[in-house]
C-alpha positions in Angstrom: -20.4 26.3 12.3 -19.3 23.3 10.5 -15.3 23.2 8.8 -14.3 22.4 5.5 -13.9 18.6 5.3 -10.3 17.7 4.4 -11.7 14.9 2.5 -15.3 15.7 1.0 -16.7 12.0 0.6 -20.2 13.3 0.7 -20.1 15.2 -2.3 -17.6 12.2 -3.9 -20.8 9.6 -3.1 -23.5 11.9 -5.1 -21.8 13.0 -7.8 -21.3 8.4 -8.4 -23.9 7.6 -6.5 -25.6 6.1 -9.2 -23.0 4.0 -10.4 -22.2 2.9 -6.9 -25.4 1.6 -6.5 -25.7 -0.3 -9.9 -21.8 -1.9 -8.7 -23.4 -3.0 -5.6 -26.4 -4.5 -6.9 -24.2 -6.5 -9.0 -22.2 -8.2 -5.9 -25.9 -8.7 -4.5 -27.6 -10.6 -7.7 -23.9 -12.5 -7.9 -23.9 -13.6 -4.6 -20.3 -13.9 -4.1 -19.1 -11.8 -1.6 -15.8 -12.4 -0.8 -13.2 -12.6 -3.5 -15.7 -12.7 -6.1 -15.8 -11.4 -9.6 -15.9 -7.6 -8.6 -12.7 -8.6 -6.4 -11.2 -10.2 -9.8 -12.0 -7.1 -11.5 -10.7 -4.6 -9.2 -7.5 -6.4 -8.8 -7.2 -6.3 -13.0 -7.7 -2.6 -13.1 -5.5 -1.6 -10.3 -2.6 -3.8 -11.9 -3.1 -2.3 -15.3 -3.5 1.4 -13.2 -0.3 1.0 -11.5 1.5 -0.9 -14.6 2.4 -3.7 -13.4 2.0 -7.5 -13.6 -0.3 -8.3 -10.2 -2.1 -6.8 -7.7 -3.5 -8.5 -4.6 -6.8 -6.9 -3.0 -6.5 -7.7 1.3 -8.8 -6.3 3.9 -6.6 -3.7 5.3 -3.3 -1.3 4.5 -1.9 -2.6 7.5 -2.5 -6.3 6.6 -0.8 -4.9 3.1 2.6 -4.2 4.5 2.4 -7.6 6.8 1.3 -9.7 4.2 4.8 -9.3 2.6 6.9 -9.5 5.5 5.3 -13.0 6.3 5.8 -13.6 2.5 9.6 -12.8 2.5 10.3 -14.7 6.0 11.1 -11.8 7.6 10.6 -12.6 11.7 12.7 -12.7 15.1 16.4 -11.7 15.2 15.7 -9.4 11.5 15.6 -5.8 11.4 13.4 -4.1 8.9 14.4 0.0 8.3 11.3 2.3 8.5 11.5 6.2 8.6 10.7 7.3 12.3 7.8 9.8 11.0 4.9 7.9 9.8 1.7 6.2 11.1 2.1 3.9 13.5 0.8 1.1 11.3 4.6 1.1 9.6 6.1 0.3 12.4 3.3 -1.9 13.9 3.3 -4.1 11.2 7.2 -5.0 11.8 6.2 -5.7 15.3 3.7 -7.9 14.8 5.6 -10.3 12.5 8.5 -10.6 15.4 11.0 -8.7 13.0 12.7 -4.9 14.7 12.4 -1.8 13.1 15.1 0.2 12.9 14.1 3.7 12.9 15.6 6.3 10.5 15.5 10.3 10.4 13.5 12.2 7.8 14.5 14.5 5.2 13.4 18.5 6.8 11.9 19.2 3.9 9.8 16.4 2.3 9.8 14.2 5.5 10.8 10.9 3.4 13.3 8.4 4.6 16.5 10.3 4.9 19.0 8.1 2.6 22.4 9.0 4.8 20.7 7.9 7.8 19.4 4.9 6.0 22.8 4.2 5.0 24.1 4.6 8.2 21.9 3.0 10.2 22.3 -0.5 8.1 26.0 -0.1 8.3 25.2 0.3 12.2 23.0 -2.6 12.6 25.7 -5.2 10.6 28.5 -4.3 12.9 26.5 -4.2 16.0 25.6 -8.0 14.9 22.2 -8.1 17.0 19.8 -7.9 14.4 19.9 -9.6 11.0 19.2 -6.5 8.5 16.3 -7.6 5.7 14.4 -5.1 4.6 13.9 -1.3 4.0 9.7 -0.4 4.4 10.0 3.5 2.8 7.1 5.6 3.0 5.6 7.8 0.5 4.2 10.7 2.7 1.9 13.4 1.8 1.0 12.0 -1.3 5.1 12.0 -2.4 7.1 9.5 -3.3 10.6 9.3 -1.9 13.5 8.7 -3.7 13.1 5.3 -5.4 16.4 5.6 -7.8 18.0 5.5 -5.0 16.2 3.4 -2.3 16.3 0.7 -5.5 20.2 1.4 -6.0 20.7 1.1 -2.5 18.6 -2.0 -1.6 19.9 -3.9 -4.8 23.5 -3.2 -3.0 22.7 -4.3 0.5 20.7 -7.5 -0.7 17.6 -6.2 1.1 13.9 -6.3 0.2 12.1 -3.0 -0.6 8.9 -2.4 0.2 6.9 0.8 -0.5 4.3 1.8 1.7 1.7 3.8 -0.7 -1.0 4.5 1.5 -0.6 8.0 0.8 0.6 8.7 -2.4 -0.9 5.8 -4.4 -1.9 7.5 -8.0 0.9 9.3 -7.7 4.2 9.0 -10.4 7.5 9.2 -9.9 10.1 9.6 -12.7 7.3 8.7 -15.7 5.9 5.6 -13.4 3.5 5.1 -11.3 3.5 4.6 -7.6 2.5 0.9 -7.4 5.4 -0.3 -9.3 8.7 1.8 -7.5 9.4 -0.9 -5.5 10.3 -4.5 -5.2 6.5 -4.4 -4.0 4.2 -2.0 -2.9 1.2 -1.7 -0.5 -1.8 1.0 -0.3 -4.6 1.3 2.1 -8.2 2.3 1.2 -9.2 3.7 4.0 -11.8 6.4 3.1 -9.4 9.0 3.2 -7.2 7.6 1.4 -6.2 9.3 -2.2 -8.3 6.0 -3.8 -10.8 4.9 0.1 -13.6 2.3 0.0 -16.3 2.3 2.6 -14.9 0.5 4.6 -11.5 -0.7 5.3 -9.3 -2.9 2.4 -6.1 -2.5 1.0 -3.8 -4.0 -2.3 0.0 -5.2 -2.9 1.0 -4.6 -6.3 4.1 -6.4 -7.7 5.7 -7.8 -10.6 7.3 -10.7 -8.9 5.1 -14.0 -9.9 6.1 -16.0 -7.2 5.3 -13.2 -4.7 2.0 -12.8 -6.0 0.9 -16.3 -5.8 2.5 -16.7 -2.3 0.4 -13.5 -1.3 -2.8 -15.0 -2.4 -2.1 -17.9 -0.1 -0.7 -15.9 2.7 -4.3 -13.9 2.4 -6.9 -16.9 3.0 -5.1 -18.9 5.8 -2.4 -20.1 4.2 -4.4 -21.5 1.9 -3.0 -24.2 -0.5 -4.5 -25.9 -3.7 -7.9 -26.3 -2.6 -9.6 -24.1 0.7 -8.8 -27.4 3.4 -5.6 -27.6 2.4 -3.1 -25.3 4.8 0.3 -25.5 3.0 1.8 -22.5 5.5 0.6 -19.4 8.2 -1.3 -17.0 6.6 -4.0 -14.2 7.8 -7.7 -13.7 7.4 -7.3 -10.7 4.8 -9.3 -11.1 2.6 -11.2 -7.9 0.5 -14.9 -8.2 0.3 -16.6 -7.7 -2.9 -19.0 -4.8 -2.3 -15.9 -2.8 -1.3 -14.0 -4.1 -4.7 -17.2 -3.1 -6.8 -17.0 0.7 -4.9 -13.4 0.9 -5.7 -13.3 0.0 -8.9 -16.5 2.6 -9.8 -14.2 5.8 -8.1 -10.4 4.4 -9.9 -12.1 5.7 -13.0 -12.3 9.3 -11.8 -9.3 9.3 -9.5 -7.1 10.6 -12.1 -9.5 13.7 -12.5 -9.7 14.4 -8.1 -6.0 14.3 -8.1 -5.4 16.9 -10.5 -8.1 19.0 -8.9 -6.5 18.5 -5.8 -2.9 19.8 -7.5 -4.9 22.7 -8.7 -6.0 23.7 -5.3 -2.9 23.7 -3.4 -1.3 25.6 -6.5 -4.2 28.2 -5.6 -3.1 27.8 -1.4 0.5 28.3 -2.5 0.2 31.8 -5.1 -2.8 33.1 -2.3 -0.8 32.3 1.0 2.0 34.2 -0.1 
């Protein structure tokens, strides 16, 4: 006896299966399969989604939190604050650019980055003089956003970069926004479970920051600078590939309509489990 899948993508692929298919036979006749038009396009529509000014398709959530960490020099000798409940790929990322995370407790009941700790761990890693404190990487988990008024307040005080990690909660709002544009900068995965998933892996960086953005696109193709030989600094293979852009962009126009099915059905869990 088969379960109930906690993500039904079957039944998500034939109810757009046609429209799917006519996206991908685009990218086909176009030819132009990585960063191509349907990358172009998808990258419009989730900027104008999450209201704000860019966002930057990449191949991976993962490579969406590193990509900004390389982007804001963040490396050996810095410390970068990331609640110690989350996927590993948080943390992973903080590793893999040299940096430290500093780990910080969770709030009991909406397991988001606990802001007393927070507080208390950067006051902690200043006087202990080890590790140069740069950034905060919050986490939006189970689909809620944590409290952006005051990671913002909070970060703007302490100079440090704010990142949001959306993977979870991306079509989401907080306070009248959306999540995509909380943060100094924000990153989602669409891995096929995700709230918005591709078939595949890929991932996106929304900000309103130009300069980020165009440092981003470079960080994403090598490095690249004004034309594809030039290498103007280190950057990562993470690029999106246009088939997966042409999916995406055919289910953003009904993810609006899953979430709020999905609110309905945990309303109908919550009144039933009673």
């Amino acid at each position: 006896m088969s379960g109930v899948p906690f993500v039904d993508l079957k039944t998500q692929y034939a109810r757009l299966k046609p429209q799917i298919a006519e996206a991908i036979q685009d990218v086909l006749d176009d030819g132009r399969y990585i960063l191509g038009p349907a990358v172009t396009k998808l990258e419009s529509e989730l900027a104008d989604y999450c209201g704000v000014r860019h966002a930057i398709s990449c191949s991976s959530g993962t490579d969406a939190i590193i990509m900004p960490l390389i982007a804001y020099g963040i490396g050996p000798g810095d410390a970068v604050f990331v609640p110690s409940f989350t996927f590993t790929a948080s943390s992973e990322a903080i590793i893999l650019v040299g940096a430290s995370p500093v780990f910080v407790d969770v709030e009991k009941d909406s397991f988001n980055i606990d802001l007393d700790d927070l507080n208390a761990k950067i006051a902690a890693t200043r006087a202990d003089g080890k590790l140069t404190p740069k950034a905060i990487l919050a986490v939006d988990l189970f689909g809620l956003p944590a409290d952006w008024d005051e990671l913002n307040t909070l970060a703007d005080r302490e100079a440090l970069h704010l990142i949001d990690d959306a993977a979870q909660s991306f079509g989401g709002v907080y306070d009248g926004k959306r999540v995509g544009s909380l943060a100094h900068v924000s990153c989602t995965s669409f891995f096929p479970a995700k709230p918005l998933g591709c078939y595949g892996d890929g991932g996106a960086i929304m900000t309103d920051d130009d300069e980020l953005a165009e440092l981003l696109k470079s960080i994403r193709v090598h490095g690249q600078g004004a034309d594809r030989y030039e290498i103007a600094r280190i950057g990562i293979n993470g690029r999106l590939d246009s088939i997966q852009a042409a999916i995406l962009s055919v289910k953003l126009t009904i993810l609006d309509e899953e979430l709020a099915a999905r609110d309905h059905l945990a309303s109908v869990y919550d009144e039933e489990l009673k």
